[in-house]
N, C-alpha and C positions, 0 to 999 in steps of 0.2 A: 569792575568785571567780576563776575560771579565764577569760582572755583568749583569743580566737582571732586567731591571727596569717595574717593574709593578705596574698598575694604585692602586691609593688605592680605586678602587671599586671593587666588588667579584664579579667572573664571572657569580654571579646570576643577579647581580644586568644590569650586561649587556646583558643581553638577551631579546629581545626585548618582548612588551605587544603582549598576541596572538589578532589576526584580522578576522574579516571575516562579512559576508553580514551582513549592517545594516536593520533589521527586522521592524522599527518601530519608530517613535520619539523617545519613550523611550530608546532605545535596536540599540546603533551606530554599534557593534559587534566589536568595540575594546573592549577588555577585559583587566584589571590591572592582573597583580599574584597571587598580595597575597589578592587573593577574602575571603577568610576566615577571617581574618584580618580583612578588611573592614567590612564585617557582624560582626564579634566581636564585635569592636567598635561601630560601628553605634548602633547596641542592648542598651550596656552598656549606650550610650548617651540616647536614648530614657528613658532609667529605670533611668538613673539620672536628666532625668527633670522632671518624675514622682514624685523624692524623695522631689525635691525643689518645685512644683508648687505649687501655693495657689492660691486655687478658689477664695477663697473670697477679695484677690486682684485684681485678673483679673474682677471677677463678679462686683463687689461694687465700690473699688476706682476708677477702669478705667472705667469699661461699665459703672456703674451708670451717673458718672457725667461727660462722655461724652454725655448719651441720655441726663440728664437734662439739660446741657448747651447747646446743639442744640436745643431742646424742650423748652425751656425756663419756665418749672416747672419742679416738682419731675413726673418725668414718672413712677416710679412706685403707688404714691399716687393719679395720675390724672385718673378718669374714662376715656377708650378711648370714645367719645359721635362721634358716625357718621361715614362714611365709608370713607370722607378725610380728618378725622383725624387718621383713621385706617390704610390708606394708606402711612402717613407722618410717623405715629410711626412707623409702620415695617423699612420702610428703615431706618429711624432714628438707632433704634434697632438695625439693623442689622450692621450696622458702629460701635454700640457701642460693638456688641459682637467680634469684626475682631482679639480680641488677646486673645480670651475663648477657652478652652480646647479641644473643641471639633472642632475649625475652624483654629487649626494649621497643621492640615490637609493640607490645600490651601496654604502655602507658599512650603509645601512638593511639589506640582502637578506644581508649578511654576519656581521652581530652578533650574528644569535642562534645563527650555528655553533660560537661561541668556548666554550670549554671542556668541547666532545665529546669530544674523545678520550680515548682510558683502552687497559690491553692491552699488549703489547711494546714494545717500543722500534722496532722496527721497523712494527708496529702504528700508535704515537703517530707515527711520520714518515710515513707512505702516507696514512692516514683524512685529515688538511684536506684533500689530493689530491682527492680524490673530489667532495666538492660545488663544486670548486673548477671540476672538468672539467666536471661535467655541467652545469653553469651558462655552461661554455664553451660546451658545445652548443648550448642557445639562441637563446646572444647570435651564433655565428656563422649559425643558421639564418636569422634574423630580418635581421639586417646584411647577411651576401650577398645576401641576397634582393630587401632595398629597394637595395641598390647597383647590380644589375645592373639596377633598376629604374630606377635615378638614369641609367644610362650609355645606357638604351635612349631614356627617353622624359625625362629631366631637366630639357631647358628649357623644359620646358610645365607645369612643376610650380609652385605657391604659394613652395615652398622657392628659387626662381631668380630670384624676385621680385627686380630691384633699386628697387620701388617704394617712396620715403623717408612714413618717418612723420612722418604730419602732426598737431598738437593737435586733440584728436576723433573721429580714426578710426585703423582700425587696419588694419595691410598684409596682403595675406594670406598673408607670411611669420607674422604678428602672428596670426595668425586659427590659422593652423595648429599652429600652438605651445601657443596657450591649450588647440586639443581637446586634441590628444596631451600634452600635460602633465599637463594637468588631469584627464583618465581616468587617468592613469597614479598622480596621486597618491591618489585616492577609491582605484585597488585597495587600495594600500598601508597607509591606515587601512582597510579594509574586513580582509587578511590580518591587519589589530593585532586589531582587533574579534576576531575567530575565534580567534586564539593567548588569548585572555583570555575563549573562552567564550562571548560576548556573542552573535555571529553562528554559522550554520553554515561547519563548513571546507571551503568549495567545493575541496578534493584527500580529501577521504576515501574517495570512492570508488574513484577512478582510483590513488590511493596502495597500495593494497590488492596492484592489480597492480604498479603501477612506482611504486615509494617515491621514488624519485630525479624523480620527474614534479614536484613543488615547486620545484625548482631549476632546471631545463630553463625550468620558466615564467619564475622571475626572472631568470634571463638572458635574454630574449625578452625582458622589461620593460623591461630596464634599452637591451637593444639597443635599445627602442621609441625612447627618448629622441631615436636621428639620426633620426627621422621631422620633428622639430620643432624642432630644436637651432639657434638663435638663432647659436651662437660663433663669433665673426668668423672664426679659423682653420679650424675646420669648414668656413665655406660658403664659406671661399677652397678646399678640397677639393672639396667639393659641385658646384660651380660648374665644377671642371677637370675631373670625372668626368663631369657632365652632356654640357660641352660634348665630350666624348672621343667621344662614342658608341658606347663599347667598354662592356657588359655586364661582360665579366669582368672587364678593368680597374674599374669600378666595383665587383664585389663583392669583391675584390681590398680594395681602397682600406679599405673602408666594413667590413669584420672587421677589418682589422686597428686601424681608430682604435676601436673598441669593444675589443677586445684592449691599447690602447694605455690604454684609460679605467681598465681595472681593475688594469693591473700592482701598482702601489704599494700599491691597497689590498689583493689581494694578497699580496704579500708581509710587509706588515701582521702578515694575518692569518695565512700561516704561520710567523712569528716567536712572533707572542701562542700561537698553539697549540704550537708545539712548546717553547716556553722556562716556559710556564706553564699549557698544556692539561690537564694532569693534578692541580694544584692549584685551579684552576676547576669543573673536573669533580667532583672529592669537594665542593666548595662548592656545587653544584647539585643533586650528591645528598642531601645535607644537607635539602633543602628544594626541590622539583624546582619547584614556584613558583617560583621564584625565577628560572627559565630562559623562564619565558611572561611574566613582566615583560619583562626585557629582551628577549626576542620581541618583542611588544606595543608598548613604548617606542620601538621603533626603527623598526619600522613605522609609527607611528601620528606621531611626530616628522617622522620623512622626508615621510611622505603629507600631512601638514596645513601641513609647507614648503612643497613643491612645489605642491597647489593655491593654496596663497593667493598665494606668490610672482606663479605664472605666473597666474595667475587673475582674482586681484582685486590686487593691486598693480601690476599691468602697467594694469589700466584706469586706475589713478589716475594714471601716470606718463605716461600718454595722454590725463589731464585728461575722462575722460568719466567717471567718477564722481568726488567733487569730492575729495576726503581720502584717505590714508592712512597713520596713522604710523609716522617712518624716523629714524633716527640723522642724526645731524649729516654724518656721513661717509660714508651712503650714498646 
């Protein structure tokens, strides 16, 4: 009697990922299976770097004494005197805030570039260029624009508040952080949703005309972040643009610490693309899934950080909802 030998995969496992029209940079229209799964997880990851992070890590031992070693004082204890030294602190600042809570946002909006390129050598060195720029675009529309808002009307703004928090309520520096945070994080699993199929890709149709329109937005998102931006170094900026009442010195100011937020990541990412963009790339082709995961994951990680972070762990840490769980060291 003749045996049948079957593979040891299950015929789920062989069914191929479903496909169809890619809508969007984000959104290829391969789609993985087990899409639920992925949003699981990704969730779960976001809430468990909420449980670990420590502000006062990221704030103090890195940002601080990256700005004062570039600065070459205590940048927080130095008056800023002048409008080019206003200029040097922000982007200073803004390097030193690239691993603060609220600008891991920007490696989310970056991850699922990595291993596009393919084509010449010259080819492979231009293309990161490109969503690199047009994501510049954005972030400067959006940054000069609340900047020169900052320098017209800034000490009337929630952001100027030297109002101290107290147990049970919240400042309305506090107030204004949770919005913009917190919208900002729901796009972000909302962009995961849609690279995985789930939702519609709210850029399919404007991609149509301008394909590069996905990236103009996340730099505009990622710029969102100084609407809200808690970082003591910040709002010692914030604070000397306001009182300036110089418009342009405030947009001045305020692109370049969003210019200053993404250098590292970055250069990052034109390292990862050009040293190993072309072996990524065949691995994506491989299995073009495999590019809306990491889509997906990184959005949907970032987004579900960033609201619970700024959202619901910030109330607990304000003792008006009673619980939330944090590491030892955070």
């Amino acid at each position: 009697m003749t045996q049948t030998h079957r593979s040891p995969r299950s015929p789920v496992d062989l069914r191929p990922d479903s496909a169809g029209a890619g809508t969007s940079t984000f959104v290829n229209g391969h789609f993985p299976r087990r899409r639920a799964l992925i949003v699981l997880l990704s969730v779960l990851g976001g809430f468990l770097l909420t449980v670990v992070w420590s502000a006062e890590f990221v704030d103090q031992t890195i940002g601080d004494n990256v700005a004062n070693t570039l600065l070459g004082h205590d940048a927080k204890e130095t008056p800023i005197q002048g409008i080019a030294a206003g200029i040097v602190f922000a982007f200073v600042s803004g390097i030193a805030g690239t691993f603060t809570a609220c600008n891991i946002a920007a490696f989310g909006a970056i991850a699922p570039l990595t291993g596009t390129t393919a084509g010449s050598r010259l080819h492979r060195f231009a293309q990161p260029l490109k969503p690199l720029g047009w994501m510049s675009v954005g972030m400067i529309a959006v940054s000069a624009t609340y900047g020169a808002i900052v320098g017209l009307v800034g000490t009337a703004m929630p952001q100027f508040s030297t109002a101290p928090t107290t147990p049970g309520g919240l400042s309305p520096r506090s107030i204004q952080s949770m919005v913009v945070f917190g919208l900002i994080g729901l796009v972000m699993v909302y962009l995961g949703l849609a690279s995985l199929g789930i939702v519609a890709d709210p850029f399919a149709r404007i991609a149509r005309r301008f394909p590069n329109a996905p990236m103009v937005f996340m730099g505009a998102l990622i710029a969102g972040f100084l609407i809200g931006r808690p970082f003591p170094l910040f709002r010692q900026m914030f604070r000397d643009a306001a009182e300036s009442g110089n418009p342009l010195y405030g947009a001045a100011a305020f692109t370049l610490q969003s210019l200053g937020n993404i250098v590292i990541m970055a250069v990052l990412f034109l390292l990862l693309a050009w040293l190993a963009g072309s072996r990524l790339q065949r691995w994506f082709a491989e299995r073009p899934s495999r590019l809306a995961v990491l889509t997906a994951v990184a959005f949907i990680v970032a987004g579900a950080f960033t609201f619970l972070y700024w959202d619901v762990r910030l109330l607990a840490r304000r003792e008006i909802i009673p619980w939330y769980p944090l590491a030892p060291w955070a």
